[in-house]
N, C-alpha and C positions, 0 to 999 in steps of 0.2 A: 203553536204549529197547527193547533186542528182550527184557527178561524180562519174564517173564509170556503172554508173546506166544503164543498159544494157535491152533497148524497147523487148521485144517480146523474150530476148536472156535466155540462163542459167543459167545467175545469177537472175533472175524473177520465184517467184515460181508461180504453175499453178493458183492461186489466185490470184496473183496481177496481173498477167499476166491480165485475166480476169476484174480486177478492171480498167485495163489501156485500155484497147478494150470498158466496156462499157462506164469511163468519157470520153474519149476522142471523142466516136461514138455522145454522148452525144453533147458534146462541137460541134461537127463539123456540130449537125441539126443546130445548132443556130444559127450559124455560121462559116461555113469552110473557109475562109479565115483566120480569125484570129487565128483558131486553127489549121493549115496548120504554116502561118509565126510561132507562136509561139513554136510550132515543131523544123520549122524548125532553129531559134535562140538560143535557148535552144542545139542543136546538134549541132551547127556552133561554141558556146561557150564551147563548149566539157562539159558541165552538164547531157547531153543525149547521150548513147551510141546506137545508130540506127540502126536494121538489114539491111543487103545487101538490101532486097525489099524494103527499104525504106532512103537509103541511098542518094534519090534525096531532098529528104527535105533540107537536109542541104546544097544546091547550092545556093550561092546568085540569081540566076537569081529568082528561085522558091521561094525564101525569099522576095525579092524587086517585084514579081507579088503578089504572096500574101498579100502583105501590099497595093499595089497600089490599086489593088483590095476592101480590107479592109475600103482602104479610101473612095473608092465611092460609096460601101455599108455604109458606115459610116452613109453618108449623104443622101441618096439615101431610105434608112429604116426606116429614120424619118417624109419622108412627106407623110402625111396626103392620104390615098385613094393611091398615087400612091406605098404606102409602101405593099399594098394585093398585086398587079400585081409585084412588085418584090419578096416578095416571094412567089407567084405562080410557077412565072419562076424558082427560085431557088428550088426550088422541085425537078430536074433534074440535081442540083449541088449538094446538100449538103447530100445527099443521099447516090447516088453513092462515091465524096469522104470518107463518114464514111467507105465504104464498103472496098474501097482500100488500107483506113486505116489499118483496121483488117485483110486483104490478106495478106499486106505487113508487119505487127506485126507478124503474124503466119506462116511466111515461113518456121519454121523451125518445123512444126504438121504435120500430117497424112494427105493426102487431104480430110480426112472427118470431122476431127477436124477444118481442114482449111475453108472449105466450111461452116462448123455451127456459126465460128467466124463471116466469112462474112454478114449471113445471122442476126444474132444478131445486129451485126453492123450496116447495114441495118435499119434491123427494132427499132431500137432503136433511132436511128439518125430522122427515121419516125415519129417516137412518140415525138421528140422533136421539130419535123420542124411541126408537127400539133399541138402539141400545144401554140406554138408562134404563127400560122396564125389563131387558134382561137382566142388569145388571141386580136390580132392584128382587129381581126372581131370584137369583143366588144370593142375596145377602138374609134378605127375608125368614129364612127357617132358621137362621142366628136364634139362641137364647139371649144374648144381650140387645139392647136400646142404638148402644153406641156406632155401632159400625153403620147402620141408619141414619145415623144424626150424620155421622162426618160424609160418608155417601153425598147425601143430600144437600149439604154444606159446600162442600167440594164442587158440584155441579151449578149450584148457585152461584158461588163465587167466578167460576169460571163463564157461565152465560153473559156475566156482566162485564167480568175482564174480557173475553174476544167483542163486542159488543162494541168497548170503548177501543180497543186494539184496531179492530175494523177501522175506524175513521182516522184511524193514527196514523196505520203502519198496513195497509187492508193487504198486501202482497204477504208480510209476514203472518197475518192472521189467519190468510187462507192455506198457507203453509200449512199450518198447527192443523187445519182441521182437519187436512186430506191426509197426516196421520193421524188423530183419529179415529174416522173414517175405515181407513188401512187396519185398523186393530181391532174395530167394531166388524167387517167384514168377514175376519179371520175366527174370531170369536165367534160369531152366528153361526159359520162353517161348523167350528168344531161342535156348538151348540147342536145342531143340526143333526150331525153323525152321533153324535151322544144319542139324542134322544131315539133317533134310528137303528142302533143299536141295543136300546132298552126294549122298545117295543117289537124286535125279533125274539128276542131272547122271551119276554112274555110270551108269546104266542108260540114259542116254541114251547114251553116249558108248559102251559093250559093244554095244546097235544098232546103230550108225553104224559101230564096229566090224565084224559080223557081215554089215553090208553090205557094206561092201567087201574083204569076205575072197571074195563070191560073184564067179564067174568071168562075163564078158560072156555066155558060152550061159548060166548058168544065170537069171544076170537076165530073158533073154529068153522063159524057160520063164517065171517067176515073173509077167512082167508079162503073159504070154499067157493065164494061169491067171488 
C-alpha cells in the first residue's frame, strides 16, 4: 500500500500532504533521528517515493548516521537528570530538522505555501519537544530509573510509529497528533498556573517574612512615615 506513495509529490492530495508535514514535524520533536533513519529506510526500500529536496534521506550514509545517532540518544534520554541537558541541547536539532522536513516535502508549492509549511513544521515539532521536556521535568525527581526508561521508550516508539503511520494513513496520523497536541496544550496551561501560583505565594510569604524580621520601633517609624 505505501509503494508508489509519492512525499510531498502529486499523487498526495493537499490534505494528506498536510497530514504527512504535521506527523512527521510531530515525530521529529520527539525524536529526529529516528524519524530521519525511518524516512530514510522506508525510501531506500522503495515504499516512499521522496521529492528531489529530499532525496538525501535515502543515502546510506544519512541512514547509518541517523541510527548511530539513534542509538546514543537511545541510551543517553534515559538517565536520570542528565536526560533535561540532552534535550535542552536538542532544542537546536529537532526543531530545525522538522523544519527542513517540510521545506523539503514542499518544494514543489509557492514559496509562500512553502514558507508556512516550514514555519508549521517548526512550530509543531516545538510543541512536541516542549512537551516531552515537560514531561521529562515531572518525572525526573522520581527516586527510581524506571519511569525514565519507559518515558523515553514510549516516545521513541511512537516517533517511529506516526513516522511510518504518516505515509500509510497521514489523515489518520494527523489525527493522533492534534490530540496530542490538545493535551500538551492543556498541560502547559495548567503548568503554567501552577508554577504562577508558586511563585506568588513565595513572594508573598519573603513579605510577610521581611515584616516580621522588623523590630516594634522600626514598624513605628514605618507607619509614622
Amino acid at each position: 500500500m505505501l509503494a508508489g506513495m509519492k512525499f510531498g509529490g502529486s499523487e498526495l492530495a493537499g490534505s494528506e500532504l498536510v497530514g504527512l508535514i504535521v506527523a512527521v514535524s510531530f515525530a521529529a520533536g520527539l525524536n529526529a533521528y529516528a524519524t530521519v533513519a525511518t524516512l530514510g529506510l522506508l525510501a531506500h526500500a522503495g515504499l516512499l517515493d521522496l521529492p528531489s529536496g529530499l532525496h538525501l534521506l535515502a543515502s546510506w550514509w544519512v541512514i547509518a548516521a541517523s541510527g548511530v545517532l539513534f542509538a546514543i540518544e537511545f541510551f543517553a534520554d534515559k538517565i536520570p537528570a542528565f536526560d533535561l541537558i540532552w534535550n535542552a541541547l536538542h532544542t537546536f536539532v529537532r526543531i530545525p530538522v522538522a523544519a527542513l522536513i517540510a521545506y523539503g516535502a514542499t518544494s514543489q508549492l509557492s514559496p509562500e505555501k512553502q514558507l508556512l509549511a516550514v514555519l508549521a513544521g517548526g512550530a509543531i515539532a516545538l510543541a512536541a519537544h516542549g512537551g516531552k521536556t515537560a514531561a521529562r521535568v515531572a518525572v525526573t525527581p522520581s527516586p527510581e530509573p524506571v519511569s525514565n526508561f519507559v518515558l523515553s521508550a514510549g516516545e521513541d516508539t511512537l516517533a517511529v510509529f506516526l513516522t511510518w503511520l504518516a505515509t500509510q494513513h497521514p489523515i489518520a496520523a494527523a489525527l493522533i497528533v492534534a490530540a496530542f497536541l490538545a493535551v500538551i496544550v492543556v498541560v502547559m496551561r495548567w503548568v503554567f498556573r501552577a508554577m504562577s501560583r508558586a511563585l506568588k505565594n513565595l513572594f508573598h510569604a519573603a513579605e510577610n517574612g521581611a515584616e516580621n524580621e522588623l523590630t516594634p520601633s522600626k514598624r513605628r517609624d514605618l507607619n509614622a512615615a
